[in-house]
C-alpha positions as CSV (number, residue, x, y, z in Angstrom):
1,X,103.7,103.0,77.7
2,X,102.4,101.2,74.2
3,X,98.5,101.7,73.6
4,X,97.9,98.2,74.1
5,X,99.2,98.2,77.7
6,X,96.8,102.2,78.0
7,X,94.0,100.1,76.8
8,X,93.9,97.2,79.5
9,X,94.7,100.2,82.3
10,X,91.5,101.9,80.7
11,X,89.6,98.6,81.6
12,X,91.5,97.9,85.2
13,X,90.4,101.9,86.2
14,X,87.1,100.9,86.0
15,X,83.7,98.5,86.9
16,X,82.1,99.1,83.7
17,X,81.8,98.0,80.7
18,X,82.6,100.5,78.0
19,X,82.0,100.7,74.0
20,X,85.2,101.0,71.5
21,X,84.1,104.8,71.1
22,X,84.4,105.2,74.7
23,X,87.7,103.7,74.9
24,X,88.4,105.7,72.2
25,X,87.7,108.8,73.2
26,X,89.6,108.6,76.5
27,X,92.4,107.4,74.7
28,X,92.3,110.2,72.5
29,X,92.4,107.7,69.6
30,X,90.2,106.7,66.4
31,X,88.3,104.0,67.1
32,X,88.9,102.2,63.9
33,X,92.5,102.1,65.0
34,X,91.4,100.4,68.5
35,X,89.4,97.5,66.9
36,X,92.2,95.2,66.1
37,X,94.1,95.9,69.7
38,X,90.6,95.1,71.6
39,X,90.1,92.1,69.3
40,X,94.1,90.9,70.6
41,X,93.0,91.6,74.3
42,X,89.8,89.2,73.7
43,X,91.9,86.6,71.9
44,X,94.4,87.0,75.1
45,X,91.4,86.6,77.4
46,X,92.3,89.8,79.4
47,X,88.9,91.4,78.4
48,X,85.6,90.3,77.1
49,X,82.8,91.4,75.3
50,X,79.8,91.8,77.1
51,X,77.0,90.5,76.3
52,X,73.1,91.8,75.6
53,X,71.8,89.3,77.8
54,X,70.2,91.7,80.4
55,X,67.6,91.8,77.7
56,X,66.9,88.7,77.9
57,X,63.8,88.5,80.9
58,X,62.5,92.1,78.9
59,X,59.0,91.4,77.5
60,X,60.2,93.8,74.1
61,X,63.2,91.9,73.8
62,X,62.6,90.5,69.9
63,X,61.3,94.3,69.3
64,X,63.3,96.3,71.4
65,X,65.0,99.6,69.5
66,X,67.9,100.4,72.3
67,X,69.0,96.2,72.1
68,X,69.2,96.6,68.0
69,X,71.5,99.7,68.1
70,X,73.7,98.9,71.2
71,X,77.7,98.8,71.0
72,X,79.4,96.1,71.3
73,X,80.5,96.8,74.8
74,X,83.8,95.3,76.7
75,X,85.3,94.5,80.4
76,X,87.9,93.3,82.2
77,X,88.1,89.6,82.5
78,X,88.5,88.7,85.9
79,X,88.5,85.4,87.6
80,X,87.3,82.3,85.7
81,X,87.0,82.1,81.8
82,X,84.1,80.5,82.4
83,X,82.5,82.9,84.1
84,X,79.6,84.6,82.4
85,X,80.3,87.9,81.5
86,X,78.4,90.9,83.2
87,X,75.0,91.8,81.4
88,X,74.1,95.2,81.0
89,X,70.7,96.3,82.3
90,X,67.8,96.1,79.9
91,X,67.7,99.7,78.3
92,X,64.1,99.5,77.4
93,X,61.7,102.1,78.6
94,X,58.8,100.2,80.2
């Protein structure tokens, strides 16, 4: 199986979104070396990068430390193109 095909399996086993280092690490592979691969799955539409938009109702939001240092974070594309991609909860402690 190529590593393209082990990375869109990573993303069908699961509901989550995950960070390049994640994928990384459960491919047992550098995460510099994913980067392009991720970027041909988002051109192909089969995953998507997720959004910080669970922030966006957070009070902290133009101040918040955990939305400045997030991953860019990726899942699955399912359904629609247009479909808004899942947003992660807001990380802020309030």
């Amino acid at each position: 199986m190529t590593i393209l095909r082990q990375i869109l399996e990573t993303f069908e086993q699961t509901d989550e979104p995950l960070s390049l280092t994640q994928v990384a690490r459960r491919l047992e592979v550098e995460p510099h070396l994913l980067e392009a691969m991720m970027a041909y799955w988002v051109r192909k539409g089969a995953i998507r990068e997720v959004t910080t938009s669970g922030c966006a109702a957070c009070s902290l939001k133009h101040n918040c430390a955990p939305l400045l240092t997030l991953p860019r974070r990726y899942e699955r594309a399912t359904g629609s193109a247009d479909a808004p991609p899942t947003p992660p909860p807001c990380a802020c402690a309030r």
